[in-house]
Residue frames as a rotation matrix with the C-alpha (Angstrom) as fourth column:
UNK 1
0.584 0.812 0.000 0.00
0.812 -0.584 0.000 0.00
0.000 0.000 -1.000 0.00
UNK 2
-0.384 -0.850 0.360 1.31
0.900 -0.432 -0.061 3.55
0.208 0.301 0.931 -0.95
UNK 3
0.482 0.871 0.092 0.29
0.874 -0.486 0.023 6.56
0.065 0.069 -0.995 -0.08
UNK 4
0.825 -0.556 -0.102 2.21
-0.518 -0.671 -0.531 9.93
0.227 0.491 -0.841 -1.45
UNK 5
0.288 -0.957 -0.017 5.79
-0.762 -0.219 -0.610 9.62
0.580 0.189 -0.792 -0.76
UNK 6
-0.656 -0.145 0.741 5.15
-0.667 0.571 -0.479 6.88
-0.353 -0.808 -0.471 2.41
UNK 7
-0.104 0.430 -0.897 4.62
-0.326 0.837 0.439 3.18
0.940 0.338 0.053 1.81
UNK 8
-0.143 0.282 0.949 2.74
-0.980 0.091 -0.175 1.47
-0.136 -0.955 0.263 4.46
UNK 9
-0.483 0.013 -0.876 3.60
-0.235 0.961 0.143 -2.27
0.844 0.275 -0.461 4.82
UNK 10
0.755 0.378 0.536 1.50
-0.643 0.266 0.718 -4.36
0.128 -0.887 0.444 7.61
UNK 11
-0.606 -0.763 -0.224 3.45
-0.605 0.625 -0.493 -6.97
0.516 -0.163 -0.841 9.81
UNK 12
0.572 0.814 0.103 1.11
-0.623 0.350 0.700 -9.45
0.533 -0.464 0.707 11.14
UNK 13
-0.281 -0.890 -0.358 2.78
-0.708 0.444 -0.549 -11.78
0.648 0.099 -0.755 13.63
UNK 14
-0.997 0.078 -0.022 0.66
0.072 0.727 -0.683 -13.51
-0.037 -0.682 -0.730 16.04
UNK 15
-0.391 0.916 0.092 -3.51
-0.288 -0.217 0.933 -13.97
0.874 0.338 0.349 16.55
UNK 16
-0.947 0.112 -0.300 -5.71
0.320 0.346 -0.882 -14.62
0.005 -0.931 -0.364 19.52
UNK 17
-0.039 0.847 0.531 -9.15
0.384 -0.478 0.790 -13.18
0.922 0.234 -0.307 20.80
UNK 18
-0.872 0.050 0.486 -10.41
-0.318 -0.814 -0.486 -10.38
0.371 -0.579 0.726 23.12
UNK 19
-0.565 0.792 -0.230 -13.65
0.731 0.353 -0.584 -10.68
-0.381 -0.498 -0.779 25.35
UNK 20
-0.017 0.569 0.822 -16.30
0.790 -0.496 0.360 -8.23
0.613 0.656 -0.441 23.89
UNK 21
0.816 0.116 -0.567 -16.53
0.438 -0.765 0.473 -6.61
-0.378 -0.634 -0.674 27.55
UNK 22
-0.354 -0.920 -0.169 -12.53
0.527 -0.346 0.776 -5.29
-0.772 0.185 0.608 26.02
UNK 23
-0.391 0.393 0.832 -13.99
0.920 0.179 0.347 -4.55
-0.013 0.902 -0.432 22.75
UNK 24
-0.118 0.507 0.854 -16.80
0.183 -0.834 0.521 -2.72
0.976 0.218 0.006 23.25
UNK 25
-0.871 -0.147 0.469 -18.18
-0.412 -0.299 -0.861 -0.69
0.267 -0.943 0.200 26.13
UNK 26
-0.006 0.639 0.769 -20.74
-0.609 0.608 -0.510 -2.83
-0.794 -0.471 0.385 27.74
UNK 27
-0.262 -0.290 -0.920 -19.82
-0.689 0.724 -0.032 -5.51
0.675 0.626 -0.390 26.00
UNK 28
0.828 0.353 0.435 -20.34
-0.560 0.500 0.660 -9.09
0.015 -0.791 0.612 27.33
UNK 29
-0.043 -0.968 0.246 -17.21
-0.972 0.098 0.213 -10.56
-0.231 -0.230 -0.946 29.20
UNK 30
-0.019 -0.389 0.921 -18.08
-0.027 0.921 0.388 -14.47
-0.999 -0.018 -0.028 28.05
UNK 31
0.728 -0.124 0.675 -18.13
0.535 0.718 -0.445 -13.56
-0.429 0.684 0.589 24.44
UNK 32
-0.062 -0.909 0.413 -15.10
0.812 0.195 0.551 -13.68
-0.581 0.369 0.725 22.18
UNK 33
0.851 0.023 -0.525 -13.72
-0.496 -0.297 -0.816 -11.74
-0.174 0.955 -0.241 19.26
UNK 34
0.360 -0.642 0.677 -11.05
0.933 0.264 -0.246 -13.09
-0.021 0.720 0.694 16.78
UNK 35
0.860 -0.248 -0.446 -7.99
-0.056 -0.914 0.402 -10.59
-0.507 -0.321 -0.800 17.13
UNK 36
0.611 -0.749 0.257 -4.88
0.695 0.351 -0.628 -10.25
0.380 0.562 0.734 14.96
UNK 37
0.506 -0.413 -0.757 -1.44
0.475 -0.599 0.645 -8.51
-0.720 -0.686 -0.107 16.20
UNK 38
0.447 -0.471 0.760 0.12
0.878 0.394 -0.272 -5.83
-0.171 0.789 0.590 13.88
UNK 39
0.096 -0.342 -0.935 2.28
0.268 -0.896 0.355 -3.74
-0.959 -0.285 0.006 13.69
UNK 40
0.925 0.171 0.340 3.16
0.368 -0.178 -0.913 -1.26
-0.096 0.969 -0.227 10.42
UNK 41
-0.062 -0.996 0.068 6.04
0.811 -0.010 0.586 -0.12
-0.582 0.091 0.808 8.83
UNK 42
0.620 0.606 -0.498 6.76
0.517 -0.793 -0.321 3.17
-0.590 -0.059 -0.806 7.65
UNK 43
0.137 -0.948 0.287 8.67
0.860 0.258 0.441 3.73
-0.492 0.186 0.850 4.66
UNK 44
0.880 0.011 -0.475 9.83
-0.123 -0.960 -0.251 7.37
-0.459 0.279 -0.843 3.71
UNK 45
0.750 -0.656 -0.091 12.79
-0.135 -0.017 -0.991 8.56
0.648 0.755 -0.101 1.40
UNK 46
-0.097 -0.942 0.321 15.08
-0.649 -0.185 -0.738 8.40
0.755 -0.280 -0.593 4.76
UNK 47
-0.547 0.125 0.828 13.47
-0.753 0.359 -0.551 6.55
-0.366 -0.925 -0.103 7.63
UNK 48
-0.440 0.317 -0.840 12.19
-0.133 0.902 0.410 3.15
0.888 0.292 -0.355 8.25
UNK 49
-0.386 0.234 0.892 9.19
-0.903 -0.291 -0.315 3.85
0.186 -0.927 0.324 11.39
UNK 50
-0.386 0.720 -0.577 7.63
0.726 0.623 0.292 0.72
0.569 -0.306 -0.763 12.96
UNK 51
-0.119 0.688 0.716 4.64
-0.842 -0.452 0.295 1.59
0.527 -0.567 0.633 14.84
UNK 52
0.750 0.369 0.549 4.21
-0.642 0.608 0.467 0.13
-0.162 -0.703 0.693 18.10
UNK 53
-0.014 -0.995 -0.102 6.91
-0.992 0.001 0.124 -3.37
-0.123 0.103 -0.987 18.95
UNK 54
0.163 0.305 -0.938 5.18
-0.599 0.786 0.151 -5.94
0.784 0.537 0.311 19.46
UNK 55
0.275 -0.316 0.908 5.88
-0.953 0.037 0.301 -8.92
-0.129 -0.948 -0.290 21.92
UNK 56
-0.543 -0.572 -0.615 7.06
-0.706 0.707 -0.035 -12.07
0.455 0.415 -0.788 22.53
UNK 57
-0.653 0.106 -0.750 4.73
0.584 0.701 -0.410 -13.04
0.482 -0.705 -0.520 25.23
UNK 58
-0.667 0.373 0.645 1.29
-0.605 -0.777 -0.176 -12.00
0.435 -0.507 0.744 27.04
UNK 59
-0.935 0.290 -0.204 0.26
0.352 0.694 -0.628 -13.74
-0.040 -0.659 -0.751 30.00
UNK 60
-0.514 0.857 -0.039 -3.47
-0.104 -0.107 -0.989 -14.33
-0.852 -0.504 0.144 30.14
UNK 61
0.301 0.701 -0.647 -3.40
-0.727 -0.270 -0.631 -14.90
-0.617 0.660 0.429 26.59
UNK 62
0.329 -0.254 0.909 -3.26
0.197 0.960 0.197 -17.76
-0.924 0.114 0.366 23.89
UNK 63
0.181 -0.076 -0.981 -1.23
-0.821 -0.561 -0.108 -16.73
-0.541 0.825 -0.164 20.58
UNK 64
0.403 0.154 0.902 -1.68
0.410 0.851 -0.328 -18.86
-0.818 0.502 0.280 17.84
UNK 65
0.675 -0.343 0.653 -0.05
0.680 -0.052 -0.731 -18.58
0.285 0.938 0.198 14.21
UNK 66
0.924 -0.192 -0.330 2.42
-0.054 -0.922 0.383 -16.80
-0.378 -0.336 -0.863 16.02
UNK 67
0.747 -0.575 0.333 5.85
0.420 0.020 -0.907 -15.72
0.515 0.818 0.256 14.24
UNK 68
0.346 -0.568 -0.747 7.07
0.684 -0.392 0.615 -13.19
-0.642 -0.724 0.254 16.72
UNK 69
0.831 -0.120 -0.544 8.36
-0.349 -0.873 -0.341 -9.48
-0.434 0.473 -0.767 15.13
UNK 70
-0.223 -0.879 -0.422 11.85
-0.446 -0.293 0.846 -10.55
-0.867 0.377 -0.327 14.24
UNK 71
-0.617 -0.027 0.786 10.49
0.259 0.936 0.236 -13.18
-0.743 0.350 -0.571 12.14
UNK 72
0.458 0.881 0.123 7.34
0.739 -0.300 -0.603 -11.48
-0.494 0.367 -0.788 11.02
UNK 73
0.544 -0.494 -0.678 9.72
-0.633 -0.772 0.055 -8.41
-0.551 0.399 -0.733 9.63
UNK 74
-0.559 -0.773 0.299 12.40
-0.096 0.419 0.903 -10.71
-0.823 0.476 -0.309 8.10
UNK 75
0.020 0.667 0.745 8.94
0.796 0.440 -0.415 -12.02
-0.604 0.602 -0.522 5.65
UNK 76
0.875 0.440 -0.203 8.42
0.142 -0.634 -0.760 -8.35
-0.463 0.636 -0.617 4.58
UNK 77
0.391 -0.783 0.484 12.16
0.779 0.001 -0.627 -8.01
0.491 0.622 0.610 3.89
UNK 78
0.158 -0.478 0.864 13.60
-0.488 -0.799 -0.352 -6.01
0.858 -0.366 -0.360 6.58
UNK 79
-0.124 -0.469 -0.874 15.74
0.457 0.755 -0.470 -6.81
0.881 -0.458 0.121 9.53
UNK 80
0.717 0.467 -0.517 15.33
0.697 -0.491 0.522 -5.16
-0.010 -0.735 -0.678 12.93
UNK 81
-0.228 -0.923 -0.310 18.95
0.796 -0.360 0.487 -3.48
-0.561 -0.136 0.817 12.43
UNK 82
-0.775 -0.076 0.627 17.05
0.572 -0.505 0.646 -1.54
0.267 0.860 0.435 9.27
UNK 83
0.668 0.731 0.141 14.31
0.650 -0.665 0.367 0.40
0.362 -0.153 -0.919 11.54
UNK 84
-0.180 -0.875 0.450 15.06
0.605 -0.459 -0.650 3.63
0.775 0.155 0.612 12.00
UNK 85
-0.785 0.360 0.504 12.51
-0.612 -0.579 -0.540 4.76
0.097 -0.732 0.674 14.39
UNK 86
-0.588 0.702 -0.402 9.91
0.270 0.638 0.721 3.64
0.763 0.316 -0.564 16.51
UNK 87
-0.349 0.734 0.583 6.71
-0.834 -0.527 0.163 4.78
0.427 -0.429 0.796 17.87
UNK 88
-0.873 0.368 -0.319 5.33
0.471 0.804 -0.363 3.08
0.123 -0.467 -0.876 20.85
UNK 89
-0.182 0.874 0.450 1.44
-0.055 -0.466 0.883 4.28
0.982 0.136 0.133 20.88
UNK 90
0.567 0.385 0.728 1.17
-0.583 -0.438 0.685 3.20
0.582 -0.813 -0.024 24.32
UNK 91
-0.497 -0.788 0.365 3.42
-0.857 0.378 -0.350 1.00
0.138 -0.487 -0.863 27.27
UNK 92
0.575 0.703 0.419 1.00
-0.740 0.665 -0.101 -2.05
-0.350 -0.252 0.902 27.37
UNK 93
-0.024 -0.693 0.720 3.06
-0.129 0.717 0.685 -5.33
-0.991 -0.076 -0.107 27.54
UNK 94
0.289 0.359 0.888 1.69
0.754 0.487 -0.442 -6.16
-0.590 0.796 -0.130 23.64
UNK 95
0.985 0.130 0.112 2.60
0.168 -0.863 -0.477 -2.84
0.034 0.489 -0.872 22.25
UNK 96
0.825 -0.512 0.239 6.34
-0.560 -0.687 0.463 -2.49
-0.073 -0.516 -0.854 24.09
UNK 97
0.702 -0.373 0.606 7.98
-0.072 0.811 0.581 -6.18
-0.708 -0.452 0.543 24.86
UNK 98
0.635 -0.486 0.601 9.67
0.718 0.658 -0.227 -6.42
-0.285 0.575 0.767 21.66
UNK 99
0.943 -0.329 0.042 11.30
-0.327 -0.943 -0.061 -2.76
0.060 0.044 -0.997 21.97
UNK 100
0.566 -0.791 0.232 14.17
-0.214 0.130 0.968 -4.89
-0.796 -0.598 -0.096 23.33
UNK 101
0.429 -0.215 0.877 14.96
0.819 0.503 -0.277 -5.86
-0.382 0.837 0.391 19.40
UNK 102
0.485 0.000 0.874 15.43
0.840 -0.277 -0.466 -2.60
0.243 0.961 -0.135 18.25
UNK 103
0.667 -0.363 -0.651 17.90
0.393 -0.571 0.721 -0.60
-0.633 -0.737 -0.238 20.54
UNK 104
-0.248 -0.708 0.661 19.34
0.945 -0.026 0.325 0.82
-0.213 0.706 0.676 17.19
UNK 105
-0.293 0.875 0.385 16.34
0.875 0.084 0.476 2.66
0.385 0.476 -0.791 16.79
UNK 106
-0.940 0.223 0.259 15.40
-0.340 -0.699 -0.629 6.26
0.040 -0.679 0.733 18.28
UNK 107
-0.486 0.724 -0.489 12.48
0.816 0.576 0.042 5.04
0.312 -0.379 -0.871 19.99
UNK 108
-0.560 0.501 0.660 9.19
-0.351 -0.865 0.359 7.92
0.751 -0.031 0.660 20.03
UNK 109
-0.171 0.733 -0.658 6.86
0.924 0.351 0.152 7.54
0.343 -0.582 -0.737 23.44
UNK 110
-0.085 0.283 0.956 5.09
0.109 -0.951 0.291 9.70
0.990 0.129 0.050 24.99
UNK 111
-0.402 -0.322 0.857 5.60
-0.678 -0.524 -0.516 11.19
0.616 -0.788 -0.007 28.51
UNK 112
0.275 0.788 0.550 2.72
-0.958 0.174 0.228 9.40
0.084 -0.590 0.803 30.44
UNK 113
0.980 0.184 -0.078 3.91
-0.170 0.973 0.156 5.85
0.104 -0.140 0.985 29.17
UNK 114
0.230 -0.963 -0.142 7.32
-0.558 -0.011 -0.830 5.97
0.797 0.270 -0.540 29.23
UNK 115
0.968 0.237 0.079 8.05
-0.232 0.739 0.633 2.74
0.091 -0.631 0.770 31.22
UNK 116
0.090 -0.933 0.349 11.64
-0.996 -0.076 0.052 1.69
-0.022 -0.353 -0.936 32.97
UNK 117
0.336 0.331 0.882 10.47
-0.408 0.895 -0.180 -1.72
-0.849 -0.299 0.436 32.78
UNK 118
0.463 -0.060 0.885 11.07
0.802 0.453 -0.389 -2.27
-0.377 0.889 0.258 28.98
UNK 119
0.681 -0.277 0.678 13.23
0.467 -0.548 -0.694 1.21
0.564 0.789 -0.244 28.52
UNK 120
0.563 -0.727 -0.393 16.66
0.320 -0.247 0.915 2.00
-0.762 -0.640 0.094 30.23
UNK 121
0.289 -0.742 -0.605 19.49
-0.036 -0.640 0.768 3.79
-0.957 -0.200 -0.212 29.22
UNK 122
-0.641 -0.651 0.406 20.80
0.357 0.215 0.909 1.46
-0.679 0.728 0.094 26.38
UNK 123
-0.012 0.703 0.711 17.90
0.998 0.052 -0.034 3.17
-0.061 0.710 -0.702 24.06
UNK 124
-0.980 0.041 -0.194 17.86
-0.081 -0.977 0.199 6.60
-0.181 0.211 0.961 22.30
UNK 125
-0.014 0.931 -0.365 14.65
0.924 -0.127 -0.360 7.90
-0.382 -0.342 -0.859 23.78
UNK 126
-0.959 -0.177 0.220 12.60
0.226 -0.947 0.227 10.86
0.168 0.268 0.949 22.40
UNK 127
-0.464 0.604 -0.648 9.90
0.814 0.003 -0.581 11.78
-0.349 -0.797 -0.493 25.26
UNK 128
-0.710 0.391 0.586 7.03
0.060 -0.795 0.604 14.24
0.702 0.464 0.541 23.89
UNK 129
-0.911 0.409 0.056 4.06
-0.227 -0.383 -0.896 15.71
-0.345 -0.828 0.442 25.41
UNK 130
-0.058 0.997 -0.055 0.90
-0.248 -0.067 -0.966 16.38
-0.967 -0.043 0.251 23.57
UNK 131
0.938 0.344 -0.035 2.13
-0.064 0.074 -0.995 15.72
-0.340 0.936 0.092 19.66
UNK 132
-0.088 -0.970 -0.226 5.23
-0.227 -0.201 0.953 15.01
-0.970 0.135 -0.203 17.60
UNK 133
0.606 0.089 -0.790 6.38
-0.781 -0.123 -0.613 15.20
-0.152 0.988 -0.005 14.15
UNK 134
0.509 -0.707 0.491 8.75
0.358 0.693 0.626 12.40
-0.783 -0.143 0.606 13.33
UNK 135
-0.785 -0.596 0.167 9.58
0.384 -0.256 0.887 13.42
-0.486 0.761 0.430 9.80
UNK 136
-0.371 0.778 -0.507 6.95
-0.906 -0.183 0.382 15.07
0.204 0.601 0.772 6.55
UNK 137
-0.230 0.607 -0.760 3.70
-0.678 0.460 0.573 13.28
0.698 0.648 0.306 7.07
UNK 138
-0.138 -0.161 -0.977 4.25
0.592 0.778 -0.212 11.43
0.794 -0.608 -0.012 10.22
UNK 139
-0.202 0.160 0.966 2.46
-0.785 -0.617 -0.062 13.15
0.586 -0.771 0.250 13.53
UNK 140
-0.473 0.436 -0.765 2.00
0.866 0.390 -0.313 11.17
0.162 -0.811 -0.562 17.29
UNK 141
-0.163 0.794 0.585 -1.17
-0.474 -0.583 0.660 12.77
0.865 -0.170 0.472 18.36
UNK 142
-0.974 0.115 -0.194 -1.86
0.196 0.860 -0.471 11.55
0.113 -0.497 -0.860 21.93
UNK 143
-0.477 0.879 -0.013 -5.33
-0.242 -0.117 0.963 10.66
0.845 0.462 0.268 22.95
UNK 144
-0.912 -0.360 0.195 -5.55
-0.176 -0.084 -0.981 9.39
0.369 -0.929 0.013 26.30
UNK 145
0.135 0.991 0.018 -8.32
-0.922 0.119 0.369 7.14
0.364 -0.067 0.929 26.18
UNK 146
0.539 -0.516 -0.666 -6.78
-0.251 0.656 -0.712 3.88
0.804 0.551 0.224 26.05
UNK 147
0.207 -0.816 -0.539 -4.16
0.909 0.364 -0.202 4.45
0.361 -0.448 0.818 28.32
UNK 148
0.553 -0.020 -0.833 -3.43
0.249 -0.950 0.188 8.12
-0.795 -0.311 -0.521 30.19
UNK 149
-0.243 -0.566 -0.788 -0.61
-0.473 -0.640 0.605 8.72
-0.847 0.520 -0.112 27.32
UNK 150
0.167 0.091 0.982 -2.25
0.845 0.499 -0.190 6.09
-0.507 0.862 0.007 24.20
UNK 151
-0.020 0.229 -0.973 -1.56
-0.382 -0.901 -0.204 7.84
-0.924 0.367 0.106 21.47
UNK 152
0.632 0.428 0.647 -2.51
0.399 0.535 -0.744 7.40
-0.664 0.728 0.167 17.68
UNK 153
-0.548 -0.804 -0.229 0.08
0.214 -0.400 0.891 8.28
-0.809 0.439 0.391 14.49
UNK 154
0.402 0.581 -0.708 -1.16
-0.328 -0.630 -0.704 10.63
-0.855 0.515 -0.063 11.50
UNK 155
-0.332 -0.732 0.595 0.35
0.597 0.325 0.733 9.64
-0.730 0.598 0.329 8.10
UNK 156
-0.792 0.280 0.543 -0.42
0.370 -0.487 0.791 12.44
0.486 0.827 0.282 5.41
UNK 157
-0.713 0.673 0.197 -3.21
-0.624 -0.482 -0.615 13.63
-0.319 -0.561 0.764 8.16
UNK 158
0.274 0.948 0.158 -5.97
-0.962 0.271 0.044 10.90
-0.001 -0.164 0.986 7.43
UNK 159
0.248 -0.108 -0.963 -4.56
-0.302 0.936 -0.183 7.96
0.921 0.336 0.199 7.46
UNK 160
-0.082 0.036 0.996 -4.49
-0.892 -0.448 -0.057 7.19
0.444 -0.893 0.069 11.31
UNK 161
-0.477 -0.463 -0.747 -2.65
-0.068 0.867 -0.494 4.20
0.876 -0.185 -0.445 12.94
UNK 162
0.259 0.940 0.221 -4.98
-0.158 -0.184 0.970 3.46
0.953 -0.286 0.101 15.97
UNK 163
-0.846 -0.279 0.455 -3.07
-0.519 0.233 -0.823 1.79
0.123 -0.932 -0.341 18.40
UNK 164
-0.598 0.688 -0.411 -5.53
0.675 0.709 0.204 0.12
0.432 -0.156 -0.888 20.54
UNK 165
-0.961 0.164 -0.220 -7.67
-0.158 -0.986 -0.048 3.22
-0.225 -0.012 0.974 20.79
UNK 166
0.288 0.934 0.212 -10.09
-0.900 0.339 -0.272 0.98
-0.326 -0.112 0.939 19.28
UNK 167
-0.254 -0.453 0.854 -9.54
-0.310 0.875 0.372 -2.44
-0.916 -0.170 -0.363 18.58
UNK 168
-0.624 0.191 0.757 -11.37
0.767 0.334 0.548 -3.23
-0.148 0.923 -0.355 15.32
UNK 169
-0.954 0.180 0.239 -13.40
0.008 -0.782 0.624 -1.45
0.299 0.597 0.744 12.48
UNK 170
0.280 0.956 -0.093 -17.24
0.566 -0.085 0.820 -2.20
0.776 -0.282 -0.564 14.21
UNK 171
-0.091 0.107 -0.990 -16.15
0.679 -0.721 -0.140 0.27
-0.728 -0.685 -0.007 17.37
UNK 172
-0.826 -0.392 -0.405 -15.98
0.228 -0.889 0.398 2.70
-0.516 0.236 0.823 14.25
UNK 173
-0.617 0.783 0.085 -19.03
0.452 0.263 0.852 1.04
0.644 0.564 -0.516 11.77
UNK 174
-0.125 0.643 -0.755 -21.18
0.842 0.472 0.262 0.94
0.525 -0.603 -0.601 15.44
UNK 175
-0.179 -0.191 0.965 -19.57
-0.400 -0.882 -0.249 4.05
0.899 -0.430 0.081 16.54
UNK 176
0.904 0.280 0.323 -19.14
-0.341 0.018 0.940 2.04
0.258 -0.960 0.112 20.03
UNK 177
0.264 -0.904 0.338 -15.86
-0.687 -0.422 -0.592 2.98
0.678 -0.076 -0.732 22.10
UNK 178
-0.365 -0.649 -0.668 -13.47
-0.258 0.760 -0.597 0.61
0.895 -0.046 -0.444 23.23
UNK 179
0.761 0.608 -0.226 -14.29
0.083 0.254 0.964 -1.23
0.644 -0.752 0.143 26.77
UNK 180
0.353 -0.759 -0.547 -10.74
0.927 0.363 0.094 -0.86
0.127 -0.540 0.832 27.49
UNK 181
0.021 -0.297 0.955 -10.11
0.089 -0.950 -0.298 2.93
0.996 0.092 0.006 28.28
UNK 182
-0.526 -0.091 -0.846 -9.11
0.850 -0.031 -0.525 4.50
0.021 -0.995 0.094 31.36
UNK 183
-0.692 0.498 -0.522 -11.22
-0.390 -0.867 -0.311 7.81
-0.607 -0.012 0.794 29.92
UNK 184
-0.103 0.987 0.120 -14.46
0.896 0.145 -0.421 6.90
-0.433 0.064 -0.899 28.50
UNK 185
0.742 0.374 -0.557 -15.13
0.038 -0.852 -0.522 10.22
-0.670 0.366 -0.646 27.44
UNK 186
-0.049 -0.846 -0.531 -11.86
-0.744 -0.324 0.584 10.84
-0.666 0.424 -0.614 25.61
UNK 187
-0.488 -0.017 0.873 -12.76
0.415 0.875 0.250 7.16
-0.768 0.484 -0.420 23.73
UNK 188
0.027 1.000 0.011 -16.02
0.639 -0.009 -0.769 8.35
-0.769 0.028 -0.639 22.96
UNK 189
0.437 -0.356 -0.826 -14.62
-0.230 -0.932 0.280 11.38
-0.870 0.067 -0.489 21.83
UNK 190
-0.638 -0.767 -0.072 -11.60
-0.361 0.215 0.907 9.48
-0.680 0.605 -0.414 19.33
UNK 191
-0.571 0.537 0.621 -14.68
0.669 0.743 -0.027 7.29
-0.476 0.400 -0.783 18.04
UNK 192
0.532 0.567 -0.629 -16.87
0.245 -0.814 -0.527 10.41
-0.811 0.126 -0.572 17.18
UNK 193
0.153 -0.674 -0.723 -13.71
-0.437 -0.702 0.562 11.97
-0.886 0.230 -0.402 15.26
UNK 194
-0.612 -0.784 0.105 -12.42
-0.531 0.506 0.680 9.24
-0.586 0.361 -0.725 13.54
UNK 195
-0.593 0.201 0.780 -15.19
0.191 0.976 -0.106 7.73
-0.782 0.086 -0.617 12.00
UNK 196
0.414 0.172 -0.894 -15.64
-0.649 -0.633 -0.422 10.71
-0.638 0.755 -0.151 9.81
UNK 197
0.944 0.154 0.290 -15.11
0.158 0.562 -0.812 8.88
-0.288 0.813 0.506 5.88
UNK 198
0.821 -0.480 -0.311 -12.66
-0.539 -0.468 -0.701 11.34
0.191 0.742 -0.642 5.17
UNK 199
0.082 -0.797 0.599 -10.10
-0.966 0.085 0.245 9.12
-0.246 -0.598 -0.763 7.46
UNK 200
0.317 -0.191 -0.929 -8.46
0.065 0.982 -0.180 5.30
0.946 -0.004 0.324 6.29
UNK 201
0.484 -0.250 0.838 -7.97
-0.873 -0.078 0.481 4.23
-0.055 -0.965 -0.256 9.90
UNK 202
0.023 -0.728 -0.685 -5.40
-0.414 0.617 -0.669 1.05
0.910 0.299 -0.288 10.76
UNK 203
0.243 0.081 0.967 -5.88
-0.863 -0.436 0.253 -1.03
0.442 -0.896 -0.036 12.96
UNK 204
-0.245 -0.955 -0.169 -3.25
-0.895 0.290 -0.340 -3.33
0.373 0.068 -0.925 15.32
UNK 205
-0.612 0.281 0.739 -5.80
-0.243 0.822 -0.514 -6.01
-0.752 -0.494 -0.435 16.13
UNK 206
0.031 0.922 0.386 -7.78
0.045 0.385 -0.922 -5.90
-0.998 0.046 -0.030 12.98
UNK 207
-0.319 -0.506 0.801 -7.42
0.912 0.068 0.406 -6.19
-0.259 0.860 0.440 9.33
C-alpha cells in the first residue's frame, strides 16, 4: 500500500481473541472476538518507522499462528537493524515487549507511558508531550483514552494508525468505544472523530 511519498507495509505476527466486555463498552465478558497482532512499517525517502513493537509473550493470553516481530519483519524483507525509528502508541506489555529488538532505533513515546520496565538507558529515547512530528507526514497525536498517554500516528493527516484506541473497524461502523479505556469520554470522543469517511484508519488487532 502507498500513499504519497510513504509506503505502508503491515506486519502481522501472532492472533488470539479479546472478550467483547474489552472490545466494546458494555460488551459481554463471556463472548469472544477473533484478534490479529500488527504492527506497520513506515517507509519514507530516509526513515524506516515501525509503529508500536510488538511482543514475545502475554500472560493471560493464547497466541496462535504466532511468528514473533523478528520473524514477522524478516517475511516483509527487513531486519530489525534496518528500523530507524519507533513509535510506541502506548506502554501495554503487547505494544512495548519487543522494543528490546530494536535498541538501534530512536524510539518515540510519549511522557505518560514511558516505562523503565522495557526502557533504560541502552535506548535513544525521544519523550514528547501532547504531539510530535517524526519526519513530513508522520504526527503522534496523543489521545488518552486507552491508556493516560495512548496515542494514535497521523500519516499524510488521514490515514491514522490506531493503536488500541479501538480495537477493530465495528467500534468505528457501530460508533461504540473501546471497553478498554481508562477515559471513557476521551474514547467516545476518538470514536466520534475518527469515523468521519474522510479518514483510512489502521488497525493493530484488525485487518
Amino acid at each position: 500500500m502507498t500513499d504519497m511519498s510513504i509506503d505502508i507495509i503491515p506486519v502481522k505476527y501472532a492472533e488470539s481473541t479479546l472478550p467483547e466486555s474489552m472490545v466494546f463498552q458494555g460488551g459481554a465478558s463471556d463472548k469472544k472476538y477473533p484478534i490479529d497482532f500488527i504492527l506497520y512499517l513506515l517507509k519514507t525517502k530516509e526513515k524506516l518507522i515501525l509503529i508500536d513493537a510488538g511482543c514475545d509473550t502475554l500472560p493471560g493470553f493464547v497466541l496462535t499462528n504466532f511468528k514473533g516481530v523478528v520473524k514477522a519483519l524478516e517475511e516483509t524483507g527487513f531486519k530489525v537493524t534496518d528500523i530507524t525509528d519507533v513509535i510506541i502508541t502506548h506502554s501495554h506489555h503487547d505494544h512495548i515487549e519487543g522494543i528490546k529488538y530494536f535498541k538501534n532505533a530512536l524510539i518515540h513515546i510519549q511522557k505518560d507511558e514511558l516505562s523503565g520496565k522495557y526502557i533504560n538507558d541502552d535506548f535513544k529515547v525521544n519523550i514528547f508531550d501532547d504531539e510530535f512530528t517524526v519526519c513530513d507526514g508522520v504526527k503522534i497525536v496523543k489521545v488518552g483514552g486507552h491508556s493516560k498517554g495512548s496515542c494514535i500516528v497521523e500519516v499524510n493527516e488521514t490515514n491514522i494508525f490506531v493503536g488500541d484506541e479501538c480495537y477493530i473497524s465495528d467500534c468505528i461502523t457501530e460508533k461504540r468505544p473501546t471497553g478498554a479505556s481508562v477515559c471513557p469520554e476521551k474514547s467516545k470522543a476518538f470514536i466520534e472523530k475518527y469515523s468521519n469517511p474522510k479518514y483510512k484508519l489502521y488497525f493493530a488487532h484488525s485487518k
